[in-house]
C-alpha positions in Angstrom: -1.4 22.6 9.8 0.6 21.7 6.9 -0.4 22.8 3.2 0.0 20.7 0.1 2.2 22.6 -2.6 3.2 19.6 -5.3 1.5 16.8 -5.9 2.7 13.4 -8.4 0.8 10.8 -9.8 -1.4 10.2 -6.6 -1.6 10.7 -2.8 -4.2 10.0 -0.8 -5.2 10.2 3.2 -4.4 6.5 5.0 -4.7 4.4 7.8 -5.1 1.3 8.8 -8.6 0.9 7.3 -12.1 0.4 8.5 -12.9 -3.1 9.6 -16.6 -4.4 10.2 -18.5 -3.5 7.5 -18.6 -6.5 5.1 -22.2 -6.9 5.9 -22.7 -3.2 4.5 -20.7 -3.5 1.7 -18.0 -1.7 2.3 -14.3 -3.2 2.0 -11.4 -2.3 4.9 -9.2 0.1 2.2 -6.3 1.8 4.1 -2.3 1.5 3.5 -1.4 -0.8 0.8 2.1 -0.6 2.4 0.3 -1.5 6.3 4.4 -2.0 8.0 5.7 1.1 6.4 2.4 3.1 7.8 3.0 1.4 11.4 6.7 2.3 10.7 6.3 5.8 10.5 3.9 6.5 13.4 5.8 4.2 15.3 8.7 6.7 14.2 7.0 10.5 15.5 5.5 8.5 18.3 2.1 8.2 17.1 0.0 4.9 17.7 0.3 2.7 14.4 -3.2 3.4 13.3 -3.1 7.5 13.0 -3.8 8.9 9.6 -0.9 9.8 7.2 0.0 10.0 3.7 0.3 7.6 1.3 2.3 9.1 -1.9 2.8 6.8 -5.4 6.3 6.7 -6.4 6.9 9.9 -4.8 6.6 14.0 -6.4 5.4 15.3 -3.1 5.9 19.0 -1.1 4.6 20.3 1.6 5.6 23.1 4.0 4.5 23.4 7.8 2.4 26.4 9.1 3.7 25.2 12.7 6.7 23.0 14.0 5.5 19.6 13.3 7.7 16.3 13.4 7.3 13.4 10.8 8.6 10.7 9.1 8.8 9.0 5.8 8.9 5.0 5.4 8.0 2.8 2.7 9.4 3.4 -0.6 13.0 5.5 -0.1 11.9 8.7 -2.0 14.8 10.8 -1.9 13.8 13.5 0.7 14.9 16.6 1.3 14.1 20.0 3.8 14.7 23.0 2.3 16.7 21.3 -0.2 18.8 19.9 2.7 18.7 15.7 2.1 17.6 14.0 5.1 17.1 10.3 5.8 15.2 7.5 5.1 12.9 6.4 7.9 14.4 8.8 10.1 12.5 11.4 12.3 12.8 14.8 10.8 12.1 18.1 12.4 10.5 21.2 10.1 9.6 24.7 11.7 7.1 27.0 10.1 7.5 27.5 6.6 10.1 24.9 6.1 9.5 22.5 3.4 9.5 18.5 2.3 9.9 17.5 -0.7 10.0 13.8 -2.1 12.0 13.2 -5.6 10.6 10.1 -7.2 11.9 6.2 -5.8 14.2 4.1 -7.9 12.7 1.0 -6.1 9.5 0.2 -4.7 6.2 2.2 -5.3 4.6 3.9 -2.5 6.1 5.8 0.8 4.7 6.8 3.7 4.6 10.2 5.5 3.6 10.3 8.9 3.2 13.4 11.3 3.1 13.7 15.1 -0.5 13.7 16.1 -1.9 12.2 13.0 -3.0 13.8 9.6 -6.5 14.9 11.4 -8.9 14.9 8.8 -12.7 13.7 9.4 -13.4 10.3 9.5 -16.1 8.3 7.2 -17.1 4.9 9.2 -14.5 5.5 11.9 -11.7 5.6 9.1 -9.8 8.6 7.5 -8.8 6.2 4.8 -9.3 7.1 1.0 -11.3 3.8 -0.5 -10.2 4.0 -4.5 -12.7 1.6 -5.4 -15.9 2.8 -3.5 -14.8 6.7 -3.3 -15.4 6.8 0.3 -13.0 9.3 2.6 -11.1 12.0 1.9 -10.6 13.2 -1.3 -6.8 12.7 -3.0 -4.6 15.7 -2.3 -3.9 18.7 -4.4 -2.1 21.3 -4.5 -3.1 24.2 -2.1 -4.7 21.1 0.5 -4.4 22.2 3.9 -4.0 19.4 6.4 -4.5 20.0 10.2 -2.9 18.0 12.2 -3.9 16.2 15.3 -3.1 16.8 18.9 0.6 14.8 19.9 0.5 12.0 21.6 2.2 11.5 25.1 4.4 9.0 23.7 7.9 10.2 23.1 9.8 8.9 20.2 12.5 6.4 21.2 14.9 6.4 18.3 15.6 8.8 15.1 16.5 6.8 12.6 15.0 2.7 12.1 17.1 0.1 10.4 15.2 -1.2 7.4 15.6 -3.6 4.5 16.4 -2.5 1.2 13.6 -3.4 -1.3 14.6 -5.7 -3.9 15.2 -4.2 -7.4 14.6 -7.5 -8.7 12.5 -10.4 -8.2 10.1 -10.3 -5.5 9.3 -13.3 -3.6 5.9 -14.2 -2.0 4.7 -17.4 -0.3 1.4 -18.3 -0.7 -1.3 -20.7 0.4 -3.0 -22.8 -2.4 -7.2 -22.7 -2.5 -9.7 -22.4 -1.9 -10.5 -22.9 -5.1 -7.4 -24.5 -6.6 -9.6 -27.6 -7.4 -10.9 -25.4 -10.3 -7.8 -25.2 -12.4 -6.0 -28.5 -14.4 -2.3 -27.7 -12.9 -2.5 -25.0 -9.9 0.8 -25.6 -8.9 1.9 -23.8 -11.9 1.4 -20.7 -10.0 4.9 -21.6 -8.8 6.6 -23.2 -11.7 8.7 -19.5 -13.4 8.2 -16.1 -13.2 5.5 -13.6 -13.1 5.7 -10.0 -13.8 3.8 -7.2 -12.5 1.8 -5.3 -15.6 1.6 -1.7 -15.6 -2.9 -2.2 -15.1 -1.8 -2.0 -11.4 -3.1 0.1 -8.2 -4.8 0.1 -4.9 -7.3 -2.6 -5.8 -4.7 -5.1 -7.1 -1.8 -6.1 -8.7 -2.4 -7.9 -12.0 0.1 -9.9 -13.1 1.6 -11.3 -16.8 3.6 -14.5 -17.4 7.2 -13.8 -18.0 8.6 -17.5 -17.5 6.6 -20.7 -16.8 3.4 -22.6 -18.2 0.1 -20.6 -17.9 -2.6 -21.6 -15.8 -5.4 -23.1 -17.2 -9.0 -23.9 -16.0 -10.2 -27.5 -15.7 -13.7 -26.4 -14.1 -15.6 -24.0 -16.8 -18.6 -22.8 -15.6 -19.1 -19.9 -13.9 -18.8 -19.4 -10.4 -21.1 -17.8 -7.9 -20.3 -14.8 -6.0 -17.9 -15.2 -3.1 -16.3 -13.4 -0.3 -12.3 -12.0 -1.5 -9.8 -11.6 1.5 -6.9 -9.2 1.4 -4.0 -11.3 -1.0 -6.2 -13.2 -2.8 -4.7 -13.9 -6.5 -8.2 -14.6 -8.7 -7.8 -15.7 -11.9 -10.1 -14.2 -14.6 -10.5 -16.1 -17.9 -7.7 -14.1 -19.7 -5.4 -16.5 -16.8 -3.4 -13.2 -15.8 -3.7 -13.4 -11.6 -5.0 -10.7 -9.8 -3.8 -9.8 -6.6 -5.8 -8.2 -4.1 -4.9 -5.4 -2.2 -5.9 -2.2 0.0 -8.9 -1.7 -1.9 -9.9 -5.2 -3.2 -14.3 -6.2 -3.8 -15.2 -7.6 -1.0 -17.2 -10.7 -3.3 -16.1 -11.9 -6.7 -16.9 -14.1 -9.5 -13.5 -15.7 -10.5 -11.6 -18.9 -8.9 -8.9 -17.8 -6.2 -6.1 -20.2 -6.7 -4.2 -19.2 -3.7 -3.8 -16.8 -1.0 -1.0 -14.7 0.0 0.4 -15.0 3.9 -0.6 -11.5 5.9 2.8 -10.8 6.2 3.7 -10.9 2.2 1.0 -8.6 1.4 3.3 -5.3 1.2 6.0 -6.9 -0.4 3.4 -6.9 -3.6 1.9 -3.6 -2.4 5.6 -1.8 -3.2 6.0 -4.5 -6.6 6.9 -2.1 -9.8 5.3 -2.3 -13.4 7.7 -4.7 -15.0 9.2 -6.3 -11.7 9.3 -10.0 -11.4 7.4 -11.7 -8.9 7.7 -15.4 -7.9 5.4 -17.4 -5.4 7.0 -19.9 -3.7 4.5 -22.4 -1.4 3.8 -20.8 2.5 5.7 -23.4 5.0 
């Protein structure tokens, strides 16, 4: 068990979503980060999908009731145990009553904090995921939250510490694919001419973005479109031309043009994208 004793501005219950219920409604959700979650399982030798924590800019503690190995990815909180600093990414070790706390990231916006055996807290349609937009799964943590955790897996952990990349403190650099509905606007490739920047009306659902640099994007098709499906990384356009990118917790349908889509592998880079950090698209291939 491990018991929540600080909380910051949000942390919630992830994992790698619930697929396969579209045709209900419901949207997939999980990490908005999906490498740094698979990072830090991968890390305490859990399989990549097991539930962890998902903590906004960082102002978590927590102690152990039992000895319990975990491991924090994504954006590089400074941690520390027992007010001991311990690594980034690494695989850390706390006994009973020893405590992690997170200080608050200079870059990036969401880490990761994975336990061996899985934050083991019931499922909702097979997924322990918290769904910001619809409200399904657990409820965000607060202080006092106790969290069992799961049985360990037979895997053993390989290595104690994973090489990772810095995260830029500057411009962030997505490739994207144009459509499907490019056709709707009188210069789509505009979405690469300059810079964008990320405004502060950002979180799970998507990152909306502001024009710092460039020409704005303008529609050449004006009437209103009809209800569509909206994939992870679309960037929809609303009428106010500030893009929308969607992300953990997207609709599943909308009613604005998508101008382009975001390669898979691009997704976190915008899911860890500050308030006030430049973004530029640049065209997939």
């Amino acid at each position: 068990m491990i018991v929540v004793d600080e909380v910051g501005p949000l942390a919630t219950i992830q994992d790698l979503g619930r697929p396969g219920w579209f045709d209900s409604g419901v949207g997939v959700a999980g990490a908005a980060d999906r490498g740094a979650l698979r990072l830090a399982n991968r890390l305490v030798g859990n399989p990549e999908g097991h539930a962890a924590i998902e903590v906004l800019l960082g102002g978590l503690a927590l102690h152990a009731d039992e000895h319990v190995m975990m491991a924090v990815t994504g954006a590089p909180a400074p941690a520390t145990v027992d007010g001991r600093p311990v690594g980034h990414a690494s695989v850390l070790e706390l006994e009973p009553g020893q405590a992690l706390r997170l200080g608050y990231a200079a870059r990036g916006l969401r880490s990761y904090i994975a336990v061996r055996g899985g934050v083991d807290v019931p499922a909702t349609l097979g997924s322990r995921s918290r769904d910001t937009m619809s409200g399904l799964g657990p409820e965000p943590l607060g202080k006092g939250d106790r969290l069992p955790v799961g049985p360990s897996p037979r895997t053993i952990p390989i290595v104690d510490l994973a090489p990772v990349a810095e995260l830029p403190a500057d411009t962030v650099t997505v490739r994207a694919v144009l459509g499907p509905r490019d056709d709707w606007f009188s210069d789509a490739a505009a979405l690469f001419d300059g810079e964008w920047e990320v405004s502060s009306d950002t979180d799970r659902i998507g990152a909306r973005l502001d024009r710092r640099t460039g020409p704005p994007l303008t529609r050449a098709v004006t009437r209103e479109l009809p209800t569509e499906g909206m994939a992870l990384g679309s960037i929809q356009v609303p009428p106010s031309g500030q893009p929308v990118v969607f992300l953990a917790d997207h609709p599943i349908t909308g009613g604005y043009p998508v101008i382009a889509v975001l390669i898979e592998a691009d997704v976190d880079a915008i899911a860890q994208a500050r308030p006030g950090q430049p973004v530029r698209f640049v065209r997939a291939g």
